[in-house]
C-alpha positions as CSV (number, residue, x, y, z in Angstrom):
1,X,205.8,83.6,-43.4
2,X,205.5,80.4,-41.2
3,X,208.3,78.6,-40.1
4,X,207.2,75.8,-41.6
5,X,207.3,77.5,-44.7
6,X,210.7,79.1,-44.4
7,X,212.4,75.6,-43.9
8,X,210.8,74.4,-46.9
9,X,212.0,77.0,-48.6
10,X,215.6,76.9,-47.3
11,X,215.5,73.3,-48.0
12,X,214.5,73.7,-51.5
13,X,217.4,76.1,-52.0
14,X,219.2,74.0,-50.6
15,X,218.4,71.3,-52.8
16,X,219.1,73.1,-56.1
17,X,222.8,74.0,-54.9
18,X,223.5,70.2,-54.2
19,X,222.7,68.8,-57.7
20,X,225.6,65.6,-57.3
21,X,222.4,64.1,-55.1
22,X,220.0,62.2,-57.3
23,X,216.0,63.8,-56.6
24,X,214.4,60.5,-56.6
25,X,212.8,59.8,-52.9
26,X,209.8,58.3,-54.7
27,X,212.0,55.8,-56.3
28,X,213.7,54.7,-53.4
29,X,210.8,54.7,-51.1
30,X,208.8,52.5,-53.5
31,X,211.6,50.0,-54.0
32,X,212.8,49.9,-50.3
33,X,208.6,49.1,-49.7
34,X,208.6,45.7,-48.0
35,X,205.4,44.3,-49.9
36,X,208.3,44.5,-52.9
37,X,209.7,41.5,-51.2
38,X,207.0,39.7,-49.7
39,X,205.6,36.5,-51.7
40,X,202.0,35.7,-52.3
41,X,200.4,33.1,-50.2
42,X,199.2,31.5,-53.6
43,X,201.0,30.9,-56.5
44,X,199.9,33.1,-59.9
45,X,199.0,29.8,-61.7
46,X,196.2,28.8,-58.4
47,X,192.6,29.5,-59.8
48,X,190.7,32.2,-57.8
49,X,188.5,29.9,-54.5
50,X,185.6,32.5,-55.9
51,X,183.4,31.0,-58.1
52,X,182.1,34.1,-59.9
53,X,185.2,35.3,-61.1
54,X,185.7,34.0,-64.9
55,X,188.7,32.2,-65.8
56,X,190.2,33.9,-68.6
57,X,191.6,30.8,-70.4
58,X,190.4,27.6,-69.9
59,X,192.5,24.7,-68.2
60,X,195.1,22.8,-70.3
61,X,195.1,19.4,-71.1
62,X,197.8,17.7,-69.3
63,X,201.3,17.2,-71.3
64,X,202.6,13.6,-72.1
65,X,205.1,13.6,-69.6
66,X,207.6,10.9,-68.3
67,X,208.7,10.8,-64.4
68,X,212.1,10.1,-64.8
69,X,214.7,9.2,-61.3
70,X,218.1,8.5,-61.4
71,X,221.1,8.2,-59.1
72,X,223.6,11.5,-59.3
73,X,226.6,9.9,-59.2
74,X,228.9,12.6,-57.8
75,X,226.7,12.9,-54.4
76,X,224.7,9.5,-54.9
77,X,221.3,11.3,-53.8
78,X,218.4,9.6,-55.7
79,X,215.7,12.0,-57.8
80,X,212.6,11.6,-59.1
81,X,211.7,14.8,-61.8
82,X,208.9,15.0,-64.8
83,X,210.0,15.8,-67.7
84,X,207.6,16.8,-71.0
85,X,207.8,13.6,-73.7
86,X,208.0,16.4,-76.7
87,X,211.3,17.4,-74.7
88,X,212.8,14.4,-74.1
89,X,212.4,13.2,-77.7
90,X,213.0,16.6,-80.0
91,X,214.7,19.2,-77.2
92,X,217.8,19.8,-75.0
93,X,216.6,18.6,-71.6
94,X,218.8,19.2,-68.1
95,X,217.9,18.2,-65.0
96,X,219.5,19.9,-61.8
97,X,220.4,17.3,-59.1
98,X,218.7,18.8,-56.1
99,X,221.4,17.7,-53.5
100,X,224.9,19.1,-55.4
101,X,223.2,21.5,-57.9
102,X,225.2,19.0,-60.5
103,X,223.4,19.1,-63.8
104,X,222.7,16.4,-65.8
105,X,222.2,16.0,-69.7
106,X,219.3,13.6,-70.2
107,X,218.3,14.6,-74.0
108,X,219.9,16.5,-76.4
109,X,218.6,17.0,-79.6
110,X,219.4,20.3,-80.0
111,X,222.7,19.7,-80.3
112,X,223.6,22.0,-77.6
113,X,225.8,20.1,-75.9
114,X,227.5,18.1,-78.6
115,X,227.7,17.4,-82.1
116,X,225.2,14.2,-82.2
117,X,221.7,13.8,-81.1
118,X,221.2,11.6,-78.0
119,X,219.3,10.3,-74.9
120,X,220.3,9.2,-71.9
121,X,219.7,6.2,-72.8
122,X,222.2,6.5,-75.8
123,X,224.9,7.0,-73.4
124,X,224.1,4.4,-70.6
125,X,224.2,1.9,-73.4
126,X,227.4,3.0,-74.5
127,X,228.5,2.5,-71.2
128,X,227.3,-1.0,-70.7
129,X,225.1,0.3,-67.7
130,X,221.3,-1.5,-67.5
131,X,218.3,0.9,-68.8
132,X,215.2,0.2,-66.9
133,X,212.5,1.1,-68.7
134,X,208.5,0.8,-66.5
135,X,205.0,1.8,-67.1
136,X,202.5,2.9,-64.6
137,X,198.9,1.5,-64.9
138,X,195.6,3.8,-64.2
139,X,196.2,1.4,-60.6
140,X,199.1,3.0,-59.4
141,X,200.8,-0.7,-60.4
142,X,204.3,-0.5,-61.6
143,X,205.8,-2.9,-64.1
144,X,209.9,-2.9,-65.2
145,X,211.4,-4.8,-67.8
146,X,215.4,-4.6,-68.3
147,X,214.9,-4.2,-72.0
148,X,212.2,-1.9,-72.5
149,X,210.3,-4.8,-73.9
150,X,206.8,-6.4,-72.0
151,X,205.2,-9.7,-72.4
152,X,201.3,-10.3,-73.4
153,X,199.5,-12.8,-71.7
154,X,197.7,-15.0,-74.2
155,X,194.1,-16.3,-72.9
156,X,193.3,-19.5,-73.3
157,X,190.4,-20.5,-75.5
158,X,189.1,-23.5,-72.8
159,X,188.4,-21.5,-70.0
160,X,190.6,-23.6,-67.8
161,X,192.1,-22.7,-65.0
162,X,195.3,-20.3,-64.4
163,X,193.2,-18.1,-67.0
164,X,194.4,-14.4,-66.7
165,X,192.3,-11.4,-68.3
């Protein structure tokens, strides 16, 4: 008998006398691995830079969304966040304040944090405070009205001048 096999064997013997000790070095070895911890350079949701490989689903279709910022008022750090339009108008939507970690109701339909149904809108205009609503042309040109409300320009049938299309 080698001694290499003796101390195995010792150590096995060993092991069965000393049974408080949990037998799992595999376990511990695999969770204690550090590519456990490491992130991936791409995110899951990246497509594959190889053209060969087959997407298994196609892309989606972009959701109606709204881009939605606000002053938090405890920290007064200004936000910008998307949020989904089916989510706004028929779910429970909170939105984290990325300074303070404050979070803050802006829909809630679900009735999850209250008895009603209401917007953020609902409860600035209970509060008397102004409601800006905007729209974003295919440009990248803003437009605001205090009211939610926008005005058509009317052509003029002449031709004339100051004409806007």
């Amino acid at each position: 008998m080698s001694l290499k096999s003796s101390t195995f064997t010792a150590l096995r013997a060993l092991s069965r006398h000393q049974s408080a000790i949990p037998k799992f070095p595999s376990r511990i070895i695999s969770l204690s691995h550090p590519r456990l911890y490491s992130t991936p350079s791409k995110p899951l949701t990246d497509r594959s830079s190889d053209p060969s490989t087959p997407s298994s689903s196609p892309p989606r279709a972009p959701q109606p969304s709204y881009d939605l910022t606000f002053t938090c008022q405890p920290c007064s750090a200004r936000s910008t966040h998307r949020i989904s339009k089916q989510g706004y108008h028929s779910g429970s939507i909170l939105i984290t304040c990325p300074s303070c970690k404050n979070r803050h109701v802006i829909s809630d339909h679900l009735g999850i944090f209250g008895d009603r149904k209401l917007t953020i809108e609902d409860l600035m205009k209970e509060k008397g405070m102004l409601v800006k609503k905007g729209t974003l042309s295919e440009d990248g040109n803003l437009e605001f009205w205090s009211d939610g409300t926008s005005t058509e320009r009317k052509r003029d049938g002449d031709g004339g001048e100051g004409e806007k299309r």
